[in-house]
N, C-alpha and C positions, 0 to 999 in steps of 0.2 A: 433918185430916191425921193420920194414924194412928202414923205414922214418922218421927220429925222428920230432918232432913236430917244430922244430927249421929252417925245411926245407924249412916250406911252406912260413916265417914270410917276409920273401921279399917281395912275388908277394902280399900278403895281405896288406903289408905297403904302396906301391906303388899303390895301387886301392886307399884306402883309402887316400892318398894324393889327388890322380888325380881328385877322388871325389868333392872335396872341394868348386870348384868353375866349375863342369865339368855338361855342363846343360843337355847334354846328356845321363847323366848317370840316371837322374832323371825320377822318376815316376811323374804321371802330379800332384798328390798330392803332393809331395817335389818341385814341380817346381813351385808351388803356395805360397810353403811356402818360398823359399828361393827371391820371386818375391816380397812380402808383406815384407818381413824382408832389403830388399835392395830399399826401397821407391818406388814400383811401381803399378802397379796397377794387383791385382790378377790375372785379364780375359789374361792379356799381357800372362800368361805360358800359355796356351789354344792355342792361336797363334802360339808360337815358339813352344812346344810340337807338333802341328799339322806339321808344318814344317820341322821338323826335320826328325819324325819320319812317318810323314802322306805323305808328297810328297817330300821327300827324299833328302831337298838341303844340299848343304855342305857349306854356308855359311851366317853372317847374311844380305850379301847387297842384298840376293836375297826376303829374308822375307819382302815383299811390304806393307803390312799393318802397320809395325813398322815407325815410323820415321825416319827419318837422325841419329837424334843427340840419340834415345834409339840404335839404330844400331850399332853407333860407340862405344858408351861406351859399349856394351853389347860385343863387337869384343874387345875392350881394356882391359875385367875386364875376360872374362869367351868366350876366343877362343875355335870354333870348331875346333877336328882334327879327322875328319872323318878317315879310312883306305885308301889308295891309291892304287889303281892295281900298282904292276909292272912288271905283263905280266899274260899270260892270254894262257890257252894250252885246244885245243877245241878237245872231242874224234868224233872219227867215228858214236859213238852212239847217238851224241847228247850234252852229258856230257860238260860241261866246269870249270876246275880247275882253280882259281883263285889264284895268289899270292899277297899277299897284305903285305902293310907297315906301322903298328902303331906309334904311338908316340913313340919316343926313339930309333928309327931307327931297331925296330927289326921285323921277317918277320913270317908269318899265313898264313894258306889256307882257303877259302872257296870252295865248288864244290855244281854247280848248274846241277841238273841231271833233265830233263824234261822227262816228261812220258803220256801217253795216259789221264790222269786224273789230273795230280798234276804235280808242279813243284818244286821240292823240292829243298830248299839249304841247306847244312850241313857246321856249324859255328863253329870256334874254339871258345873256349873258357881260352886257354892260349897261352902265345907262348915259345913251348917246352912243355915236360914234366916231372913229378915228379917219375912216375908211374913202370920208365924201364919194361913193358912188354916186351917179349923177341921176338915177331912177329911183330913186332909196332917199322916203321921210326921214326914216332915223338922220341919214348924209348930213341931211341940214342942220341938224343939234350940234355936232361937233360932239367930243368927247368929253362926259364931265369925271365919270371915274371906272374903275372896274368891280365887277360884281363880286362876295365871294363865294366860298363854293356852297357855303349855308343861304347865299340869298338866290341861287343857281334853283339848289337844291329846294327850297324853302316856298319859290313859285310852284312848282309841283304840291307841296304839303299846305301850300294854303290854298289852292284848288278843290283838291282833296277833302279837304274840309267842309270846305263850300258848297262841292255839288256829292257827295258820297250821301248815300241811301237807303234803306234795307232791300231796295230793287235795283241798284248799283254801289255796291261794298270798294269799290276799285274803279271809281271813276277814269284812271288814269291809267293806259297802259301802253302806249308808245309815247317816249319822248323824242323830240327833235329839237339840236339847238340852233336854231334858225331866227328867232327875234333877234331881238336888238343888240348891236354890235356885232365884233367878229371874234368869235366863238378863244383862235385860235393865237388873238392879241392879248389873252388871258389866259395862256395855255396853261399855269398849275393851277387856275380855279380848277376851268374848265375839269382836267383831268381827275382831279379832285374828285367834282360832282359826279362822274361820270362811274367813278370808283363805289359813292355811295349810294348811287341810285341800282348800281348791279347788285348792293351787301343784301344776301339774305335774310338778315336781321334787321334791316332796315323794309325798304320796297321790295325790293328783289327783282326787279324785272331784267328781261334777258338781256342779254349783249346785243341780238338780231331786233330789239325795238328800242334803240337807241339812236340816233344816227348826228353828227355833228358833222355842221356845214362850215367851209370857208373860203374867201376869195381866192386863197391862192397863195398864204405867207407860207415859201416852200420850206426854209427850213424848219420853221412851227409843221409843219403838215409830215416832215420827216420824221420829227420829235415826236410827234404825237401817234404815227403808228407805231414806235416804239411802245409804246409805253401805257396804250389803252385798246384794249380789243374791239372798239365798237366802231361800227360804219364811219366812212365818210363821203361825204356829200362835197364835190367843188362848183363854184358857180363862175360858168364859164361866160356865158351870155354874148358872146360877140368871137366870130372865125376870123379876126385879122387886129394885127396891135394897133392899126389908125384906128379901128372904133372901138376897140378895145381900152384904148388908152385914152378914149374922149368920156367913156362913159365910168369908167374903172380905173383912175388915177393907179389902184397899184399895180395897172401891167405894167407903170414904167421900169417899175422898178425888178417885178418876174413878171418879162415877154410871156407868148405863147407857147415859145420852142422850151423854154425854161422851165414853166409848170407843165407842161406836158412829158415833158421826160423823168420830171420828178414823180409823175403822175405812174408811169412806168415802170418807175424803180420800187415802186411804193410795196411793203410788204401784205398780203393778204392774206385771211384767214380763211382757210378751208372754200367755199362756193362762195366766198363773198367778192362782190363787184365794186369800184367805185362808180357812183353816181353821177354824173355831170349835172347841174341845173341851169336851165336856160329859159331866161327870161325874156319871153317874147316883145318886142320892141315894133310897133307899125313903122314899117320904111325904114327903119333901121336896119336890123338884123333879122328879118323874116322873110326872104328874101328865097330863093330857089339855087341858088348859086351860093348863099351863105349855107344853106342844105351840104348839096356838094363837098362843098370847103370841110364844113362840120365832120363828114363821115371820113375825111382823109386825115384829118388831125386825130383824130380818136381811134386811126385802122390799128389794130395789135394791142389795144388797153381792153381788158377786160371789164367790161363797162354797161350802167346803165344810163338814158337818159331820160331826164324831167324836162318835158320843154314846162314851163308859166308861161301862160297867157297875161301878160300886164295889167296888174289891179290898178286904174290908173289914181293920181294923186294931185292934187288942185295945187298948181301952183310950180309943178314940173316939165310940164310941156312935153309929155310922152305920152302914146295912147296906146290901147289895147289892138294886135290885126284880128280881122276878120278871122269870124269859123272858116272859111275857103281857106284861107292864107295858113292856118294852123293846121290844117288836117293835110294841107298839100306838101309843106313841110314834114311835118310826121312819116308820108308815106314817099317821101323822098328819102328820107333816115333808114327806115324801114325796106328798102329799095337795095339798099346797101346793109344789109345784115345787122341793122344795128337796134337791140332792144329799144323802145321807146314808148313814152306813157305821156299823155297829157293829164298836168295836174290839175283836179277839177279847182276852180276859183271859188273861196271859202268867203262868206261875211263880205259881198261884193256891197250889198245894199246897204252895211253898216261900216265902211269903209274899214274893214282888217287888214291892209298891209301892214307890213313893219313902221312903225313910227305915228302913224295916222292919228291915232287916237291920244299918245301926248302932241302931238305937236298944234290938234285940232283943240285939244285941252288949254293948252297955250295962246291959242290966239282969242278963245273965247275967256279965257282970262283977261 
């Protein structure tokens, strides 16, 4: 076990405080409750729910329907602190990396990738990580705390903010939680956000344009198809536990045979699949025989795959394979009945992986 259990009790602690009186952390059913138990009248969370989360403002003098005096005391008892941009790196493609600034002065990316059909943002869900993947900027940060479900939630609404227009009303309409950190080492944020970003009083967007990723924490990944209807994404990245275990400290702890059978047990809604993501590695894992391997571990799961082509990162020692080497793969998967998509590389020129943009922030500090 790579991470002892004592690791994560920080970023847990510190949600759970932040919680307490944090009204954005709240689903519009706790925000009713905590509304009725603080002398006020139910309908009042419907309002600021909608507000928060529905037209995206960041504080309460903008909430017009409320009073003066519910305004001030609601600002004196239970302050918003939305995320902050503090800069903002726009790629050739479209793509925009966001850097932003949570409560406690510590710093997150979001990246919003816009596409022919959808607009996708990809949200952290910590800041840092626990995880040290060995291909993975965030890795390097180590873990400083956990996100809550209002600063989950709150990189979307300050997005939103940002790029929304009278010729895009809805900047935002696929979320993926695939930034920073592991999604499901936070799993009641996570679940949380996940709850609010489906309310139709708030966003509303569907269940099928959500999708949260994780390494592998199998019994968080059990817990969590309980409990949340929306996709899940696992990042598999490597067909054997020696490279698995070099690149991705947590197979020591769930092997291949481990998360795969959990992967199998896993319950599913209706046509949905889980995902596999695999992140192409030159000379690593891209290999024609890693192919092979791939389609025998995954025979009988109902399944997609993302191969990633390697965004590569200065200072890791991993490189992106050749177009040859990715399309020959693909059609090796493919070979063997197995859906597969290559994910096109987003803000290549503006380096958008995970982590890049604080950790580049960092050094030029």
């Amino acid at each position: 076990m790579p991470y002892p259990r004592e690791f994560f009790f920080l970023g847990v602690f510190y949600v759970s405080v932040m919680k307490m009186n944090d009204l954005a952390s709240m689903t519009l059913e706790q925000l009713r409750e905590w509304f009725v138990q603080n002398g006020h009248k139910a309908f009042r969370a419907q309002q600021v729910f909608k507000w928060i989360h529905g037209r995206c403002v960041k504080s309460f003098d903008e909430m017009t329907d409320l009073s003066k005096a519910l305004r001030t005391r609601l600002e004196q008892t239970s302050p918003l602190r939305p995320p902050k941009i503090l800069d903002e790196v726009r790629s050739s493609d479209g793509t925009i990396k966001f850097l932003l600034s949570v409560h406690g002065g510590q710093s997150i990316e979001a990246v919003w990738m816009p596409d022919t059909k959808r607009r996708t943002l990809c949200v952290s869900t910590q800041a840092g990580c626990a995880m040290g993947c060995e291909f993975c900027a965030t890795g390097t940060m180590g873990l400083m705390r956990s996100l809550t479900a209002g600063e989950i939630c709150g990189q979307v609404e300050t997005v939103t903010r940002r790029l929304r227009s009278p010729a895009m009303p809805r900047p935002v309409s696929n979320v993926v939680f695939m930034g920073m950190g592991e999604p499901l080492a936070n799993l009641d944020s996570t679940i949380c956000a996940v709850e609010i970003l489906l309310d139709d009083t708030g966003m509303g967007l569907s269940r099928r344009h959500i999708t949260v990723s994780t390494i592998g924490l199998v019994p968080a990944m059990e817990e969590f198809a309980k409990r949340s209807p929306v996709k899940l994404a696992v990042s598999l990245n490597a067909t054997t536990d020696e490279v698995r275990d070099k690149i991705m400290p947590i197979n020591r702890r769930f092997p291949l045979n481990v998360l795969l059978k959990a992967c199998r047990n896993l319950p599913l809604h209706g046509a949905d699949r889980i995902t596999f993501e695999y992140v192409m590695l030159a000379g690593i894992n891209d290999s024609l025989q890693d192919a092979n391997r791939l389609a025998r571990l995954l025979n009988g799961i109902r399944c997609k795959v993302n191969l990633i082509p390697y965004n590569p990162t200065e200072g890791l020692g991993f490189e992106r394979p050749t177009d040859q080497n990715i399309h020959a793969f693909q059609d090796a998967l493919i070979a063997k009945d197995l859906s597969v998509f290559i994910r096109r590389s987003r803000g290549v020129d503006k380096h958008a992986a995970c982590g890049q943009l604080v950790t580049s922030n960092r050094r030029r500090g």
